[in-house]
NUTOR-282876 format. One line per field, with one value per residue (C-alpha): x, z negated, y negated; chain; residue number from 1; residue in one letter. Coordinates in Angstrom, 1 decimal, padded with zeros to 4 digits. Layout:
N
px <- X  ...
pz <- Z  ...
py <- Y  ...
cadena <- A  ...
num <- NUM  ...
residuo <- a  ...
This chain:
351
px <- -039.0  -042.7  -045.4  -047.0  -043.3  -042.3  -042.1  -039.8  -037.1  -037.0  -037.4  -034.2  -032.1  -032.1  -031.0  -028.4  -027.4  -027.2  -025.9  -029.2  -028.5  -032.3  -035.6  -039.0  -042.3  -045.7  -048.6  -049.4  -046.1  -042.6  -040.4  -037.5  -033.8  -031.3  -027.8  -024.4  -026.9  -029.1  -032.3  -034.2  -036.8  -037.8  -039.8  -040.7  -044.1  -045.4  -047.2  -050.8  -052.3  -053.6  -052.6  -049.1  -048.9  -050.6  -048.3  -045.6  -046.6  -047.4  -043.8  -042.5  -044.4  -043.3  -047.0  -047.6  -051.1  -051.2  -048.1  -049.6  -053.0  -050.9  -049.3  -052.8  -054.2  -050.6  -050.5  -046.5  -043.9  -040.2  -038.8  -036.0  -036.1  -033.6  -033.5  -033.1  -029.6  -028.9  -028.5  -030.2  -032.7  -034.0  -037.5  -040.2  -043.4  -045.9  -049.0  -049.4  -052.6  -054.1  -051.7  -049.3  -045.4  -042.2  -038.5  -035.8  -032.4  -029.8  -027.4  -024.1  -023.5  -020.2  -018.7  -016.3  -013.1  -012.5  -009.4  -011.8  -014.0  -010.9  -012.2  -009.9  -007.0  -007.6  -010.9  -008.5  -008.4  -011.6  -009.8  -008.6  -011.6  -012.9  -015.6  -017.1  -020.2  -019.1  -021.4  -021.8  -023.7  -024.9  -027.7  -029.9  -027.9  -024.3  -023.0  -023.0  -024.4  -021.8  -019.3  -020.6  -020.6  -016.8  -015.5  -017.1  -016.7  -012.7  -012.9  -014.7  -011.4  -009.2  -010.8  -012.6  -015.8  -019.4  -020.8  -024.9  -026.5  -030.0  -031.6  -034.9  -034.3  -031.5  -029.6  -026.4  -025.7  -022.4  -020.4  -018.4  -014.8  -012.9  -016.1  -020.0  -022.8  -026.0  -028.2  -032.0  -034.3  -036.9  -040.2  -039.3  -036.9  -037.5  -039.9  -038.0  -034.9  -034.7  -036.0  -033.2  -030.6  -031.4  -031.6  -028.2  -026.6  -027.5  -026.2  -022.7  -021.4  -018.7  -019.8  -023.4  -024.3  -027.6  -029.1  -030.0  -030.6  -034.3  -035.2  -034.2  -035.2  -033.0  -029.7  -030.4  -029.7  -026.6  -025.6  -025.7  -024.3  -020.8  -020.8  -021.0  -017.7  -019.2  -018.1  -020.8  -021.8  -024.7  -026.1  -027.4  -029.0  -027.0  -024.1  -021.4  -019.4  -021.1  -025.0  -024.7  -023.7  -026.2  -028.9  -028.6  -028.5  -031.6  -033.6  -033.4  -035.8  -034.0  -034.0  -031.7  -029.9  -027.0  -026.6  -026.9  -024.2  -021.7  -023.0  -022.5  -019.1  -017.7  -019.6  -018.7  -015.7  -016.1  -017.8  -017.5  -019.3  -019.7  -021.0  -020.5  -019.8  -020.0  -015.9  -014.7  -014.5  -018.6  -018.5  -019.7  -019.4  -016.7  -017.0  -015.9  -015.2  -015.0  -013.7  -013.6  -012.5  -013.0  -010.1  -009.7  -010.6  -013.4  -015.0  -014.6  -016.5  -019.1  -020.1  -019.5  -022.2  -019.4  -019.3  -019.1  -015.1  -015.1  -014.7  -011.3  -010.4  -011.1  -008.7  -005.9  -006.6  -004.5  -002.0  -004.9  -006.3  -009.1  -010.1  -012.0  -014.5  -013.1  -009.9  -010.9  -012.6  -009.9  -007.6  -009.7  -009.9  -005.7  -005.7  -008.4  -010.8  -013.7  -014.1  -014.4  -017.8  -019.1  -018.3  -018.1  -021.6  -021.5  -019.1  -021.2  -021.6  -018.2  -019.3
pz <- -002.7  -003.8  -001.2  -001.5  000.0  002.5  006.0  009.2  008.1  004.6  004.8  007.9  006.0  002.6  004.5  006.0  002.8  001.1  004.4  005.4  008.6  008.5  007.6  006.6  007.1  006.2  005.0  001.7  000.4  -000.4  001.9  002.5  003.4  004.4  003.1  003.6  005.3  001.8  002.0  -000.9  -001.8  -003.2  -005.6  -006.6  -004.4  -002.2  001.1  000.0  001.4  005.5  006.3  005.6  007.5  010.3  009.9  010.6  013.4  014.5  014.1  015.6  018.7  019.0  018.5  022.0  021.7  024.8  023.4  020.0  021.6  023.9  021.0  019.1  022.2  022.8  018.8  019.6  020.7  021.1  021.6  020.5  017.8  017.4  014.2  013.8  013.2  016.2  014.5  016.7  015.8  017.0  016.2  016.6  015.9  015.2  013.0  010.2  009.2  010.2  008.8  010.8  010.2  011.9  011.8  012.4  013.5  013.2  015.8  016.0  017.3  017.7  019.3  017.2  018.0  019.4  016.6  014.1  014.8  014.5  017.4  018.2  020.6  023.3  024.0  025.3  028.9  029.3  029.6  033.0  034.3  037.5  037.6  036.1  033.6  030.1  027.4  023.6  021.0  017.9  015.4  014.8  013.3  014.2  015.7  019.2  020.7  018.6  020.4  023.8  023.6  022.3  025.1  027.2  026.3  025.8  029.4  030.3  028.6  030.4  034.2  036.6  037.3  037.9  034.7  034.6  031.3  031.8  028.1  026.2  024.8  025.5  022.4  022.5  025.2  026.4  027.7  030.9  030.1  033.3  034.3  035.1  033.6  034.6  032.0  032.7  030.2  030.6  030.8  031.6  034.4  035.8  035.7  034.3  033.7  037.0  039.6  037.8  038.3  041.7  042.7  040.9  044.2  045.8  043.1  044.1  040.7  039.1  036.0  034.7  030.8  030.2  027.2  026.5  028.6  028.3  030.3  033.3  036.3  034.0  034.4  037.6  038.4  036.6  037.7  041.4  040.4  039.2  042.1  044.3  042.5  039.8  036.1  034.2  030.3  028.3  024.9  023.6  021.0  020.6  018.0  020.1  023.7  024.1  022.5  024.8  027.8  027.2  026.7  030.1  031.9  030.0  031.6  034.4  035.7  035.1  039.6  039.5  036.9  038.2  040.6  037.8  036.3  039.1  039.6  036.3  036.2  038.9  037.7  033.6  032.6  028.8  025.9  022.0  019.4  015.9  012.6  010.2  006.8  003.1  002.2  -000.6  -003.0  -002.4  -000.1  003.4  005.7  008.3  011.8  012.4  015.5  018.4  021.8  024.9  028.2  031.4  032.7  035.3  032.4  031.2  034.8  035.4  031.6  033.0  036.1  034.8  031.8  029.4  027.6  023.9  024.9  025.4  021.3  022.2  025.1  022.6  020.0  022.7  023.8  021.7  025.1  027.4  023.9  022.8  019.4  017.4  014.5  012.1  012.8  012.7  009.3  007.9  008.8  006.7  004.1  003.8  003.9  001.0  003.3  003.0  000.6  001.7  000.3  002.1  005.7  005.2  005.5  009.1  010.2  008.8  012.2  013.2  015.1
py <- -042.0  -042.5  -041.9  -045.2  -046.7  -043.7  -044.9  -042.9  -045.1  -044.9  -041.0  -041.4  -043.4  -041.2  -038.0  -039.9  -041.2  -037.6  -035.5  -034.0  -032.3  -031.1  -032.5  -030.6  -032.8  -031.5  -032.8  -031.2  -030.5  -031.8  -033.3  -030.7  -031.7  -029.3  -030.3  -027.6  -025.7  -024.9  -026.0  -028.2  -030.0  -033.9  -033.1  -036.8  -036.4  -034.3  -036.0  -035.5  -038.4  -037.7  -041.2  -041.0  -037.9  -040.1  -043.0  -041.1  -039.3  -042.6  -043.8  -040.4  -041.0  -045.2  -045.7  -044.4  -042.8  -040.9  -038.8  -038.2  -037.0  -035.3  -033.6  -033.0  -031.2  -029.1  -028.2  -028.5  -030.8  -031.2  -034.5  -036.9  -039.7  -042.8  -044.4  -047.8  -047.8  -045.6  -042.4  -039.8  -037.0  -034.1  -033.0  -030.2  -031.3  -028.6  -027.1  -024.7  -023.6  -026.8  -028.9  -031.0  -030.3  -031.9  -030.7  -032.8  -032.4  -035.4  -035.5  -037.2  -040.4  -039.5  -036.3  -034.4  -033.9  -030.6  -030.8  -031.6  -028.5  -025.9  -024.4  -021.5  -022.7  -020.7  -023.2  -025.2  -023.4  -025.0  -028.6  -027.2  -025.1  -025.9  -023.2  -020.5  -019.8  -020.6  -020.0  -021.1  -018.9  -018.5  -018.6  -021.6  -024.2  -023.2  -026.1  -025.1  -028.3  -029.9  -028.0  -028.0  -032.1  -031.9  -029.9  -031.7  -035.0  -034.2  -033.4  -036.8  -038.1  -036.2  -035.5  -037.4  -035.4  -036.3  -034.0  -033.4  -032.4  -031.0  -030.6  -030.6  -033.1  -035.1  -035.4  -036.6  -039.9  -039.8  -042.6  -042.5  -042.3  -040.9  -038.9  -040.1  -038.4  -037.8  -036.8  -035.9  -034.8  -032.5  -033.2  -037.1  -036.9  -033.8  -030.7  -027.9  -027.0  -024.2  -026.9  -029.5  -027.0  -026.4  -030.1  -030.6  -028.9  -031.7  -034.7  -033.6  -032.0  -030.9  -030.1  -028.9  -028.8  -026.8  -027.1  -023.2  -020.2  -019.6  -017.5  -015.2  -018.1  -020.7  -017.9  -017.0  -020.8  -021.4  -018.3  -019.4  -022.7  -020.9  -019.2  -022.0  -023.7  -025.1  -024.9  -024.6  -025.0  -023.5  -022.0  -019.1  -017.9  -014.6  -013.2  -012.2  -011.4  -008.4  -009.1  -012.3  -010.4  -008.1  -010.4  -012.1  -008.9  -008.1  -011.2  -009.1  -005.9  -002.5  -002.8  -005.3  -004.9  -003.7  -006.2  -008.6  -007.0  -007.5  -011.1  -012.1  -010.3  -012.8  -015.8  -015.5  -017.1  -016.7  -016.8  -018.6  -017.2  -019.2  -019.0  -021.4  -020.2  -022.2  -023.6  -022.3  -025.0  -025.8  -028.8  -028.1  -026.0  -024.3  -022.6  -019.0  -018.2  -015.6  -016.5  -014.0  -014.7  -012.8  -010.7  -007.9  -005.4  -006.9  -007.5  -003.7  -003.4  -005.5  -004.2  -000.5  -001.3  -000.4  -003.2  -001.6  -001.6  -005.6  -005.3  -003.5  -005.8  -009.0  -007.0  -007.1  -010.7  -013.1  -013.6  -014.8  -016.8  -014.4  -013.7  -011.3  -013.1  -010.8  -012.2  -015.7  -015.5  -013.6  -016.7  -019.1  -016.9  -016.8  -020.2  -020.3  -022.3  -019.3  -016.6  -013.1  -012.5  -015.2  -013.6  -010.0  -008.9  -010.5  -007.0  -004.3  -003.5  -004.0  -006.9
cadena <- A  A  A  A  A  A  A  A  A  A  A  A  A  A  A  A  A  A  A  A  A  A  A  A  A  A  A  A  A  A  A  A  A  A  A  A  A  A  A  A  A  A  A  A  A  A  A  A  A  A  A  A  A  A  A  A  A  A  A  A  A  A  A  A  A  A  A  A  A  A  A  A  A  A  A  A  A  A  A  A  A  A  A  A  A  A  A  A  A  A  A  A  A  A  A  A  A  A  A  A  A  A  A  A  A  A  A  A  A  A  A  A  A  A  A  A  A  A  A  A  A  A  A  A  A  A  A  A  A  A  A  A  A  A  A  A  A  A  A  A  A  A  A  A  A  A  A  A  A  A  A  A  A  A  A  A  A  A  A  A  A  A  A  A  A  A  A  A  A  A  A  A  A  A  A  A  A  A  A  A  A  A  A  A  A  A  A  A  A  A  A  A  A  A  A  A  A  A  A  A  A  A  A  A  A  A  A  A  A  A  A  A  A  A  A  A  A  A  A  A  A  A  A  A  A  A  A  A  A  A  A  A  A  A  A  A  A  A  A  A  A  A  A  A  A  A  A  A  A  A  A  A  A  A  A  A  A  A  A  A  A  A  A  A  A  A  A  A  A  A  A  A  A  A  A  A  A  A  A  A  A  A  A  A  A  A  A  A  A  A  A  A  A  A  A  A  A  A  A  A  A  A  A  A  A  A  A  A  A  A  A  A  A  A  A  A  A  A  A  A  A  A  A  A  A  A  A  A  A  A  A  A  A  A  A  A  A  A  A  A  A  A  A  A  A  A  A  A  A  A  A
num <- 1  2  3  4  5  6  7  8  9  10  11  12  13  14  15  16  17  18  19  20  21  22  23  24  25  26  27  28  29  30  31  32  33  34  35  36  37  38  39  40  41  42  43  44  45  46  47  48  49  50  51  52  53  54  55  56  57  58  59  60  61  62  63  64  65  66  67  68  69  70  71  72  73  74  75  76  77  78  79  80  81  82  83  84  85  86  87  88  89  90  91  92  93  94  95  96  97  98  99  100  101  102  103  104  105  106  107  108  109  110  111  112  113  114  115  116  117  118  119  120  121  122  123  124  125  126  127  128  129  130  131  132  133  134  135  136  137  138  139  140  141  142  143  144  145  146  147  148  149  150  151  152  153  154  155  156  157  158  159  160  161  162  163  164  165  166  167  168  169  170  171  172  173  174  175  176  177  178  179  180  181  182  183  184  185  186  187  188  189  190  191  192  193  194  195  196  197  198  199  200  201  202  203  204  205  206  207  208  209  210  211  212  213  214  215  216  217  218  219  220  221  222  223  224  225  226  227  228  229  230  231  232  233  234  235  236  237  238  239  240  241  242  243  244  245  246  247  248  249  250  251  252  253  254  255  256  257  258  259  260  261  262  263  264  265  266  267  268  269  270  271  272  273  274  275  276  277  278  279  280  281  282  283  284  285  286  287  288  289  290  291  292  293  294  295  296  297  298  299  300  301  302  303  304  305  306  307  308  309  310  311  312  313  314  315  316  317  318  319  320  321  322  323  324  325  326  327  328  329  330  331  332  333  334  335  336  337  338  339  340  341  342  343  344  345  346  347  348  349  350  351
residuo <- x  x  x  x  x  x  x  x  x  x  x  x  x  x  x  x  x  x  x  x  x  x  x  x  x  x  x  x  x  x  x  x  x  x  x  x  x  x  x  x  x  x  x  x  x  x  x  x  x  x  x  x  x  x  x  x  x  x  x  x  x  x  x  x  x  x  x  x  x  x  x  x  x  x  x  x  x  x  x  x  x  x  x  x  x  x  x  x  x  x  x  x  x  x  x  x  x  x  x  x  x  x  x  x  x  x  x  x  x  x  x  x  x  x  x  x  x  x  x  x  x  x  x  x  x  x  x  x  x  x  x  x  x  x  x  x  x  x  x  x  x  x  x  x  x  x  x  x  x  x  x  x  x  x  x  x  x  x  x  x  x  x  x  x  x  x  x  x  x  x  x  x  x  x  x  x  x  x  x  x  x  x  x  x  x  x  x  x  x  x  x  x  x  x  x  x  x  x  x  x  x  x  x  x  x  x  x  x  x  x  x  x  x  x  x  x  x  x  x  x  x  x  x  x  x  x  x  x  x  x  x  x  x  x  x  x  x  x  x  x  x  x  x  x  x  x  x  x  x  x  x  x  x  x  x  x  x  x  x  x  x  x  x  x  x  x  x  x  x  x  x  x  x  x  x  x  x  x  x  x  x  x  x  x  x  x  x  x  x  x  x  x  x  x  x  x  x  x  x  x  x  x  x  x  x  x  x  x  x  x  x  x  x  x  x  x  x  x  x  x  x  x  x  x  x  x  x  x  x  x  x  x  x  x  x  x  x  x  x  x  x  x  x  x  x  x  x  x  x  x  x
């Protein structure tokens, strides 16, 4: 891929070609694609010349020149991209001492089946929720929107529900199947993510998808929304049950806090933790999981700030379709799907 020939969808269609699930842009050096989740570099040439760099951003931006002054004056930008074969992308745009750079994300066109995903079978309660705060966590790049978007759209399969997904940016466009969707975006079809939440009370929902949990006005919302009868969906950037417990409380001011505890210990239904992890015989990557649900005992752990002894309660689970991570690597590794010393640094902590 020379310079003189790289255009948006030349650059697109060979990290669709080769897998990429990732793309580094930046004028100055060499085009990066991320592929099994390790990151390398096309070393052919790097993007030295200010007018591809320009060209592109050009072709990010659909040539709309409000948008890429827009993004000059902001110095970063998060928006979505379609290729030209209807693969879609999401991408930061941003600068780095001086220069501009741009990540992109492909998304599937497709949702996975939740089958596909070995997601651990408990997830299946979900299917039958009616409400309830459900969140899905991880690091960067663990496939929770992919899973979000599966259990959801198996329940636009299976349900008739009016389901609205509030993101920045929209990613994945659902079809209605049994359910309707209303999907708004951020920034283009509504202000923010709190004042689309709110207004959602009023769009007569069932169902509400939330990108992320950003900050403490975004979980106060969903928060209200669960309690109002509403099952609702969102992500977090967070390891486990307990660290993502503790992180929403921790939104809050120590005032409050306890009140925040009890609120969120009638609201949460569950959580799913993931990491994905390299296969064993080198070829992708799989998804270990851990999956807590709310019961009696873990609502009294909640709202006592005890909630070191969730660990125990998640331990004891299996009946109501909880399991540890431990346990769900170990699984993978009898089955000779991961290796052990692929995993086992993630429970030095006894995570």
């Amino acid at each position: 891929m020379a310079e003189n020939t790289l255009t948006l969808e030349s650059l697109l269609a060979h990290a669709i070609k080769i897998a990429a699930s990732d793309i580094h842009i930046t004028e100055g050096q060499h085009l990066g694609f991320r592929v099994h989740g390790e990151l390398g570099k096309l070393t052919q040439a790097p993007i030295t010349d200010s007018t591809v760099i320009k060209s592109l951003v050009n072709e990010l931006f659909s040539g709309d020149k409000e948008k890429v002054e827009q993004f000059i004056t902001n110095r970063d930008s998060d928006f979505a991209y379609v290729s030209s074969d209807g693969t879609p992308f999401r991408v930061n745009g941003f600068f780095k001492l001086g220069k501009i750079g741009f990540v992109m994300r492909r998304i599937e066109r497709e949702a996975k089946k939740m089958e596909d995903l070995g997601l651990p079978p408990g997830v299946s309660k979900l299917l039958n929720a009616k409400q309830g705060l459900f969140l899905i966590t991880g690091p960067t790049g663990s496939g929770k929107s992919t899973t979000m978007v599966s259990v959801i759209d198996k329940i636009n399969e299976l349900r008739r529900e009016h389901i609205i997904t509030i993101e920045d940016p929209v990613e994945f466009i659902f079809t209605d199947k049994n359910s309707i969707f209303s999907q708004r975006e951020v920034g283009r079809d509504t202000n923010s993510f709190v004042s689309a939440i709110r207004a959602a009370m009023r769009e007569d929902p069932d169902i509400v998808m939330v990108g992320e949990m950003r900050d403490k006005e975004t979980v106060e919302a969903a928060m209200n929304l669960a309690e109002t009868g509403h099952l609702v969906f969102s992500t977090l950037h967070t390891s486990g049950s307990v660290q993502t417990i503790n992180r929403l409380i921790q939104f809050f001011h120590p005032d409050i806090q306890n009140q925040v505890r009890v609120r969120l210990a009638d609201s949460l239904l569950g959580v799913l933790s993931q990491r994905l992890i390299p296969k064993a015989e080198g070829h992708g990557r799989v998804a270990i999981h851990e999956l807590m649900f709310i019961t009696a005992a873990i609502k009294n752990l909640i709202k006592s700030g005890d909630l070191v002894q969730i660990n125990n309660n998640i331990e004891l689970g299996s009946q109501e379709g909880m399991i540890p991570m431990r346990n769900s690597a170990d699984k993978l590794r009898d089955r000779g799907i991961v290796r052990e010393e692929d995993y086992i640094g993630y429970f030095t902590n006894n995570e």
